[in-house]
C-alpha positions as CSV (number, residue, x, y, z in Angstrom):
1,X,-170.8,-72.1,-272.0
2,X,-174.6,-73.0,-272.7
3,X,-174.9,-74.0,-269.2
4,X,-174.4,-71.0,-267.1
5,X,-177.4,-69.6,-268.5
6,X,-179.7,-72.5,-268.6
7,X,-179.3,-73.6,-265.0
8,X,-180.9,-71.3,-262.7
9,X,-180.5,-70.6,-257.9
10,X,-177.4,-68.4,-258.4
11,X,-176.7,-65.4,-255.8
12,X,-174.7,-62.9,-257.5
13,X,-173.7,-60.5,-254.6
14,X,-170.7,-63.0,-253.2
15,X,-166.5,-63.3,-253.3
16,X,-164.9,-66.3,-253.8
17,X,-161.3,-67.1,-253.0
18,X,-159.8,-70.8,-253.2
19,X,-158.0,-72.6,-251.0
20,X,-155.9,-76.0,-251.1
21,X,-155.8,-78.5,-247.9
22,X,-153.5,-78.3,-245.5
23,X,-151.5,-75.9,-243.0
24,X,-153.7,-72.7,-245.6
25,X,-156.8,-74.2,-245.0
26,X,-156.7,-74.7,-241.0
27,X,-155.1,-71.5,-240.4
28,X,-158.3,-69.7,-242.7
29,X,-160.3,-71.7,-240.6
30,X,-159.4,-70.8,-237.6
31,X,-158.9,-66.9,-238.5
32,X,-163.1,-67.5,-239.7
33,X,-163.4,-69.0,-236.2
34,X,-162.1,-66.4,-234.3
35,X,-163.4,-63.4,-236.8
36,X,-167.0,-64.2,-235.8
37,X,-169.4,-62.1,-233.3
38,X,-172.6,-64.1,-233.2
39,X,-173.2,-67.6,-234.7
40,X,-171.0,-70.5,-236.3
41,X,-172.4,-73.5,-237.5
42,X,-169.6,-76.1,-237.9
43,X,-170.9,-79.9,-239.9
44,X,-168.0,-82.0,-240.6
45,X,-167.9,-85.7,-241.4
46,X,-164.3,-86.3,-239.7
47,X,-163.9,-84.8,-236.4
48,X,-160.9,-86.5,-234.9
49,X,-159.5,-85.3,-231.2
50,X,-156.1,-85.1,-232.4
51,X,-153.9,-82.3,-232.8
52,X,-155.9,-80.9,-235.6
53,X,-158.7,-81.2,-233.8
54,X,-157.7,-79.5,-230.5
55,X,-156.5,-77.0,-232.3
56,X,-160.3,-76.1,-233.6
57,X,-161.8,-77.2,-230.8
58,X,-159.9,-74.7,-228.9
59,X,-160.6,-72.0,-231.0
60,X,-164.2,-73.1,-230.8
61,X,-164.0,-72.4,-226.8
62,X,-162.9,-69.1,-227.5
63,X,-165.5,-68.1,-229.0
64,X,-168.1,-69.6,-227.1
65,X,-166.3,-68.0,-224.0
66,X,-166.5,-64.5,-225.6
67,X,-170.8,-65.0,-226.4
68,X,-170.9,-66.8,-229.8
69,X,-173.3,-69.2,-230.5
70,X,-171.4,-72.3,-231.8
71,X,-173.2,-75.5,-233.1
72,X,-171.4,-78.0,-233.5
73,X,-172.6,-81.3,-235.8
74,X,-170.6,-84.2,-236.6
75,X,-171.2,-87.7,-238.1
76,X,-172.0,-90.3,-235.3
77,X,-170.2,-93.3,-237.6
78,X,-166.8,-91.3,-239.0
79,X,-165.9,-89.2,-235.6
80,X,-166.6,-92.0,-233.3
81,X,-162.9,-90.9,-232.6
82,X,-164.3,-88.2,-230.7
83,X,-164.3,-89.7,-226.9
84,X,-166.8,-89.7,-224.0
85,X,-164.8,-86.8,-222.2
86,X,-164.0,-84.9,-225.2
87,X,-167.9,-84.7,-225.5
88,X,-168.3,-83.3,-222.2
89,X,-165.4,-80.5,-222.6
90,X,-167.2,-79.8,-225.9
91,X,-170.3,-79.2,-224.0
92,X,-169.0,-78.0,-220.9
93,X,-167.6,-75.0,-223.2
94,X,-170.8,-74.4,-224.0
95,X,-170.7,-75.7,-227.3
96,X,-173.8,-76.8,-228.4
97,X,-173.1,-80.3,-229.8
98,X,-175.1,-83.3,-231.3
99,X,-174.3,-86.3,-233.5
100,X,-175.8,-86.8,-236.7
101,X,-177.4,-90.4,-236.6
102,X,-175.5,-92.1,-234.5
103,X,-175.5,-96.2,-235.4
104,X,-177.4,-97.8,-233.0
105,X,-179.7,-94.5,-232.0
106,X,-181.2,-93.6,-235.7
107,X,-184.8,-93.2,-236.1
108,X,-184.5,-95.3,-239.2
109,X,-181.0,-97.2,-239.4
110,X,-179.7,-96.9,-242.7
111,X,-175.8,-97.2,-242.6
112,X,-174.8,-95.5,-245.5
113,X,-176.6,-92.1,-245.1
114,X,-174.0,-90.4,-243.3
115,X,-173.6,-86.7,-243.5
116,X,-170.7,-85.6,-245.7
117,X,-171.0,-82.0,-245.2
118,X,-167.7,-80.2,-244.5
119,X,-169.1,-76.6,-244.1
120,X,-168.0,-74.0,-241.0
121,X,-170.0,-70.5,-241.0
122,X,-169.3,-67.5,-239.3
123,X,-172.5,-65.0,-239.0
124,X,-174.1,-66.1,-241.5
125,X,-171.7,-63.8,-243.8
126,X,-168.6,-65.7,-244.1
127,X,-168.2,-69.8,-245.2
128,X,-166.0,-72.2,-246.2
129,X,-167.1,-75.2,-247.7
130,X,-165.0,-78.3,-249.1
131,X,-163.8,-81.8,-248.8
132,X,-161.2,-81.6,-246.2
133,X,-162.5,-83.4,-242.8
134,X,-161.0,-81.9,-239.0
135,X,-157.9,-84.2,-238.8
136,X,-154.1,-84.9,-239.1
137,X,-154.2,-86.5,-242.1
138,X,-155.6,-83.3,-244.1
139,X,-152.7,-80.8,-242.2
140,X,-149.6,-80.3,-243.1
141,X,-147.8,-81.9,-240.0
142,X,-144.2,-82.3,-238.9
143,X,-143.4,-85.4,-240.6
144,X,-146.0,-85.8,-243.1
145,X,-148.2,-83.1,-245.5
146,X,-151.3,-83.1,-245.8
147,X,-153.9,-84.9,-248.1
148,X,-154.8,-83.5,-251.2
149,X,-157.9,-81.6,-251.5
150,X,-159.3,-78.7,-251.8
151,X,-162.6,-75.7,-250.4
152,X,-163.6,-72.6,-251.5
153,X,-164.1,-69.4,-249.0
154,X,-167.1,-67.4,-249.4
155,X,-168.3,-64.3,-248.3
156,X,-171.9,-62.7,-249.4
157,X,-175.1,-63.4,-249.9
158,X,-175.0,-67.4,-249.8
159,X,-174.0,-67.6,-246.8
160,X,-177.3,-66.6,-245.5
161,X,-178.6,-69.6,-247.4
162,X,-175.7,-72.2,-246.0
163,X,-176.7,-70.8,-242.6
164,X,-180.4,-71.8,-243.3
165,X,-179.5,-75.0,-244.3
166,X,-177.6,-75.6,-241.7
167,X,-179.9,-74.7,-238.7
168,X,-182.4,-76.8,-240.5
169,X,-180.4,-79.9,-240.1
170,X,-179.1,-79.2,-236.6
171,X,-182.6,-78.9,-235.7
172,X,-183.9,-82.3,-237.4
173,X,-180.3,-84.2,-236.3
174,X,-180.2,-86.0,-233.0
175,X,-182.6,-88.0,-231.1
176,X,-184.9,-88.0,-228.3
177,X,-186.2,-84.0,-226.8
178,X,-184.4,-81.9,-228.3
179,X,-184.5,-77.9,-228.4
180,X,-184.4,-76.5,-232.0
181,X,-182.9,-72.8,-232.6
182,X,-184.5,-70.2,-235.2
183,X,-182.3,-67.4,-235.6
184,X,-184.3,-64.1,-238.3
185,X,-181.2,-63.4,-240.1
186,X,-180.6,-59.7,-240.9
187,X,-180.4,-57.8,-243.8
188,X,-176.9,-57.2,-243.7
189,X,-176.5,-60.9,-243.9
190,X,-177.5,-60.9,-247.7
191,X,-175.2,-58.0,-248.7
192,X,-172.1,-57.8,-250.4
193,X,-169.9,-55.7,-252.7
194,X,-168.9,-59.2,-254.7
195,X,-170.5,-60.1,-258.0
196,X,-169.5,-63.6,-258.5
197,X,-172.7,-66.1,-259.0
198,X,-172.7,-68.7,-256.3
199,X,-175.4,-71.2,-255.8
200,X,-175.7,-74.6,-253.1
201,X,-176.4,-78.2,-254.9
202,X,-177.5,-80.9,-252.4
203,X,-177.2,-84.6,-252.8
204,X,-179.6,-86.4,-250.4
205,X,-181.1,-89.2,-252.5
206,X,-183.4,-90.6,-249.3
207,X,-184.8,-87.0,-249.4
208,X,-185.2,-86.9,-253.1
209,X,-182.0,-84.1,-254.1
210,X,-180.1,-85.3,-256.5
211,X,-178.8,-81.4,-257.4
212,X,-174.7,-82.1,-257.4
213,X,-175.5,-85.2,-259.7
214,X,-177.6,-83.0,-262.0
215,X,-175.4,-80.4,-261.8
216,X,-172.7,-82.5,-263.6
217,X,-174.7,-83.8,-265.8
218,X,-176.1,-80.4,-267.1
219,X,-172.6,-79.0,-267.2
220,X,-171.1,-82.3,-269.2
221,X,-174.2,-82.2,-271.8
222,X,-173.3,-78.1,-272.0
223,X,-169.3,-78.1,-271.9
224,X,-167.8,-76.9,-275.3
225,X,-163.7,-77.2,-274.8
226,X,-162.3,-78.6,-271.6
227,X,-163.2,-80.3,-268.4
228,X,-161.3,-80.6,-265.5
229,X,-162.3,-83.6,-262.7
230,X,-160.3,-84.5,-259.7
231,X,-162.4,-87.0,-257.6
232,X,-161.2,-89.6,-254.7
233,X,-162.4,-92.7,-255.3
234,X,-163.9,-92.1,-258.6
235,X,-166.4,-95.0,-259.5
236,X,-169.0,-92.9,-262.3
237,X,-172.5,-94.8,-262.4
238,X,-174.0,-95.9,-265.3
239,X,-175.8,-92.4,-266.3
240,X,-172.7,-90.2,-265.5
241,X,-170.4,-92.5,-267.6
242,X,-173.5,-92.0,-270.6
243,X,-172.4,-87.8,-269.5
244,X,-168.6,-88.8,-270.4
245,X,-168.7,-90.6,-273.0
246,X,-171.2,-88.3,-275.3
247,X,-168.6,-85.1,-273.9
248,X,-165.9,-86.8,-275.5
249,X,-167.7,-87.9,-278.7
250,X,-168.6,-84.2,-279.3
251,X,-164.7,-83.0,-279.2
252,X,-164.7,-82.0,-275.4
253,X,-161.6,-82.9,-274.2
254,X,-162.0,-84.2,-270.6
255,X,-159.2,-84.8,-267.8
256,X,-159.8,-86.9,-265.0
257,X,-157.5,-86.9,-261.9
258,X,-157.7,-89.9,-259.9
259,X,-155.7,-91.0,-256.9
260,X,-152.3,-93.5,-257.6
261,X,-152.2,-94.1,-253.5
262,X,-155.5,-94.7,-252.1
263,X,-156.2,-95.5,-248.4
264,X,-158.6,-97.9,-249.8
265,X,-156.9,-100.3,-251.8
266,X,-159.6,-102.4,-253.1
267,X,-161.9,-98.8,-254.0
268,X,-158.3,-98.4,-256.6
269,X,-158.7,-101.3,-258.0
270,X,-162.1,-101.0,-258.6
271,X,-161.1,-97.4,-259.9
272,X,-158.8,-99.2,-262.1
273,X,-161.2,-101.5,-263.9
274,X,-162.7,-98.5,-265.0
275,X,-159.5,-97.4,-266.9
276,X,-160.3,-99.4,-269.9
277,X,-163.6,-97.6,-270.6
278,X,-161.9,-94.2,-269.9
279,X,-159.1,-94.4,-272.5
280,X,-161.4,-96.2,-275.1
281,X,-163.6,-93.2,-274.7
282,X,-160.8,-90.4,-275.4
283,X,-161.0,-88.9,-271.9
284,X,-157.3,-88.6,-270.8
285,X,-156.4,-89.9,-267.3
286,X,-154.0,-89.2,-264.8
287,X,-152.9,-90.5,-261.4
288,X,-151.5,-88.2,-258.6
289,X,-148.8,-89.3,-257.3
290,X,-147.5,-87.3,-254.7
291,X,-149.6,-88.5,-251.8
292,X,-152.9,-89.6,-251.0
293,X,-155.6,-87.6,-253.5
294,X,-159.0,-86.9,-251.5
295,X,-159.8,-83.7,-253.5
296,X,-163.3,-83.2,-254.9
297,X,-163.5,-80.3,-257.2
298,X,-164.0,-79.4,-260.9
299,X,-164.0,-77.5,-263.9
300,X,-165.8,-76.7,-267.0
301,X,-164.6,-74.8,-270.3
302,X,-163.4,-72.1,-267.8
303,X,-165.9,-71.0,-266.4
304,X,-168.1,-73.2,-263.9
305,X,-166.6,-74.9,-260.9
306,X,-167.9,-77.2,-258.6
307,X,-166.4,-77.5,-254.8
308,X,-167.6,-79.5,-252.1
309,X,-167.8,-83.1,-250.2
310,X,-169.6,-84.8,-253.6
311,X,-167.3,-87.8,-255.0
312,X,-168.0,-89.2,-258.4
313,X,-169.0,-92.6,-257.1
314,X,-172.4,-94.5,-255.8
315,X,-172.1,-93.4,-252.5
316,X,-172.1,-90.0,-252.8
317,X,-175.3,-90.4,-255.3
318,X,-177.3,-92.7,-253.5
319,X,-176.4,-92.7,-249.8
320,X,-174.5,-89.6,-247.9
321,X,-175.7,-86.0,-247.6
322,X,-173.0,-83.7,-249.7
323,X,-173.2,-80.0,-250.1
324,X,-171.3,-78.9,-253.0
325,X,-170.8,-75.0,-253.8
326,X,-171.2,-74.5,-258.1
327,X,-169.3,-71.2,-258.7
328,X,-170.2,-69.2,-262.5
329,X,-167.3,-67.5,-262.8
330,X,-164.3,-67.0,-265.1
331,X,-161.7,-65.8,-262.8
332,X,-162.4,-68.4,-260.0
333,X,-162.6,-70.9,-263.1
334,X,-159.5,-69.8,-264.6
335,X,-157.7,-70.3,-261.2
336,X,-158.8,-73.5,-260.2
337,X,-158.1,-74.9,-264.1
338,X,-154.5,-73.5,-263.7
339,X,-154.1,-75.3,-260.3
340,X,-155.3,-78.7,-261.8
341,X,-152.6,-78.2,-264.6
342,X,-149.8,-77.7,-262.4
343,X,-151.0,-81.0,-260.6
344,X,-151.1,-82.8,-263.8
345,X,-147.7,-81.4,-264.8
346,X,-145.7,-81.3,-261.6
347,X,-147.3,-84.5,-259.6
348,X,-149.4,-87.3,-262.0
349,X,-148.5,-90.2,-264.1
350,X,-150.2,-90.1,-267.4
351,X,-151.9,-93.2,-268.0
352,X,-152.7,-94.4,-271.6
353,X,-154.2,-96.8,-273.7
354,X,-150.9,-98.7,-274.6
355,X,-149.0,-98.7,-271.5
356,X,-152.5,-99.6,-269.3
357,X,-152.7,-102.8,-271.7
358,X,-149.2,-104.4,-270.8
359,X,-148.9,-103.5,-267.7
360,X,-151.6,-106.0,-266.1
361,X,-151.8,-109.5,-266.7
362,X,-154.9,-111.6,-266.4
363,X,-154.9,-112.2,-262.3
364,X,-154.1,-108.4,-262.1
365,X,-157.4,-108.0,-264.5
366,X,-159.4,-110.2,-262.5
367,X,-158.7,-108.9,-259.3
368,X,-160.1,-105.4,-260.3
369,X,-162.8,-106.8,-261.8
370,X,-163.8,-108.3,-258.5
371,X,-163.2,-105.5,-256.4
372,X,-165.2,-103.3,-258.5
373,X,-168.4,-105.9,-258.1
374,X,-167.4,-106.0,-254.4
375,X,-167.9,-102.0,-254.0
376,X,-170.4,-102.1,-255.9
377,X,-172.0,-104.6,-253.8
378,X,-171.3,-103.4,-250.7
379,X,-172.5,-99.7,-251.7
380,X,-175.8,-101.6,-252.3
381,X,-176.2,-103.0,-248.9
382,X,-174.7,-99.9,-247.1
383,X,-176.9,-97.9,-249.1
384,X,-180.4,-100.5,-249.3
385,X,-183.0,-98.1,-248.2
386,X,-186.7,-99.5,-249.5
387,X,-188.1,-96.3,-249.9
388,X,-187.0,-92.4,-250.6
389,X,-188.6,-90.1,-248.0
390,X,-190.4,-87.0,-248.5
């Protein structure tokens, strides 16, 4: 693949291992928790005090009780779930805690930049980073599994960098006094026996990074054979549809997973009156079926994968902050592609050109059409900002 040469910020001394949502991914989460001796940074979207959540939190107080510094950063608009005296055990735990923008409290109120991150880090050594948010919905629980979705665990030398990153925006989130922290991280931090190239792509479009976006852009201009997207609410804007469509015209056969339940009913419709331009453009398309789809992850001709909180729609582009991980490596590549088959086989509904023609009649047409002006519109006024910031 062209493009793991031309695009450049890899770290090469790292291990990878991936990891699907649910009872896997809380239960590496807390074992990261409790495995760290000095620092964890924890920035998460969704933060909801329910079992999920008290089952972190708790492992949080552990480890503030035995000396580690914990930070602790969450959105102020998704985890207003998190009450008033769940704040002050938080804090009376010694858990250093702050909201990220909180609605009414932002220096600048602009509703739709919310931060997206869902990132913990132990030490500055071990990570993981994904899509899956602190709540119920993403665990496997007695009478329900979880969401789809997937993260990535890391160990090496980008973690130092995701712990940088990090601190930075603990220290700039908040309002009023606040007390920054500026830990020297140690050599050791930066060492591993991996070799797997591993870099961070930010989307902040107020801040001017646009990395994730270019990121799939680069890859879909560069990818050869196959390409692998699973996205929740996947709405592609004008320039990333241009990325599609000149893949497919070149022989790259392209797979997009998209959600058949959505907890947003009018974002799938608006998903749907996509469809059209999908199938007239070769890219096959399929619908997972088995429960709600909120998995943000894909590959490229075996080889580059890219993990993380980014969604192929306007608001991840425009508005939120996302962190994504882009992985160069075969292995990890192979894995993940061989994961997304088994979905496809095992748990979608192929759609095509033929069936997706007689199966909606005109009201059906119409009412996709609408919805997808409707998101559109109100990503626009979520997202109106009048100027980007330095």
């Amino acid at each position: 693949m062209k493009a793991k040469n031309a695009l450049g910020g890899f770290t090469f001394h790292n291990r990878v291992k991936l990891i699907r949502g649910g009872k896997n991914y809380f239960e590496s989460l807390i074992d990261l928790i409790r495995s760290a001796e000095h620092s964890i940074h924890l920035q998460m979207y969704i933060f909801d005090d329910d079992e999920t959540g008290r089952s972190v939190l708790n492992a949080l107080t552990d480890a503030s009780a035995k000396g580690v510094s914990v930070f602790m950063l969450v959105d102020g608009y998704a985890s207003q779930g998190l009450s008033r005296n769940c704040i002050a055990e938080i804090k009376l735990a010694g858990i250093k805690f702050r909201w990220f923008e909180p609605l009414l409290r932002a220096n600048h109120f602009y509703f739709g930049r919310r931060l997206h991150h869902k990132v913990i880090i132990a030490d500055a050594s071990r990570a993981m980073v994904g899509g899956i948010n602190i709540s119920n919905r993403y665990n496997d629980m007695p009478q329900e599994t979880a969401w789809l979705d997937w993260a990535v665990f890391v160990e090496g030398e980008i973690c130092g960098k995701l712990f940088l990153i990090c601190q930075d925006l603990w220290n700039k989130a908040g309002w009023g006094r606040k007390k920054s922290v500026r830990y020297q991280l140690k050599p050791e931090h930066y060492l591993s026996e991996g070799s797997c190239k591993v870099r961070i792509r930010r989307e902040d479009w107020v801040r001017r990074r646009t990395e994730i976006s270019h990121s799939y852009i680069e890859l879909l201009s560069s990818a050869e054979k196959e390409v692998y997207l699973m996205s929740s609410y996947f709405l592609p804007g004008r320039v990333m549809r241009k990325s599609l469509a000149r893949a497919a015209a070149r022989g790259v056969k392209i797979h997009v997973i998209a959600a058949g339940k959505s907890d947003i009913v009018m974002a799938k419709n608006a998903e749907r009156y996509l469809y059209r331009w999908l199938l007239r453009n070769r890219i096959s398309l399929y619908e997972y079926q088995a429960n709600i789809l909120h998995g943000k992850i894909s590959c490229f001709d075996s080889e580059f994968t890219t993990i993380g909180s980014y969604n192929i729609n306007f608001l991840s582009a425009y508005a939120s902050i996302e962190l994504n991980l882009d992985i160069n490596n075969s292995l990890f590549s192979f894995t993940v592609e061989q994961e997304l088959k088994k979905i496809i086989e095992n748990d979608c509904k192929a759609i095509t050109e033929k069936e997706w023609s007689k199966q909606y009649n005109l009201f059906e047409l119409f009412l996709q059409r609408s919805s997808y002006d409707i998101i559109r519109l109100i990503f626009f006024l979520f997202t109106f900002y009048f100027k980007q910031r330095r």
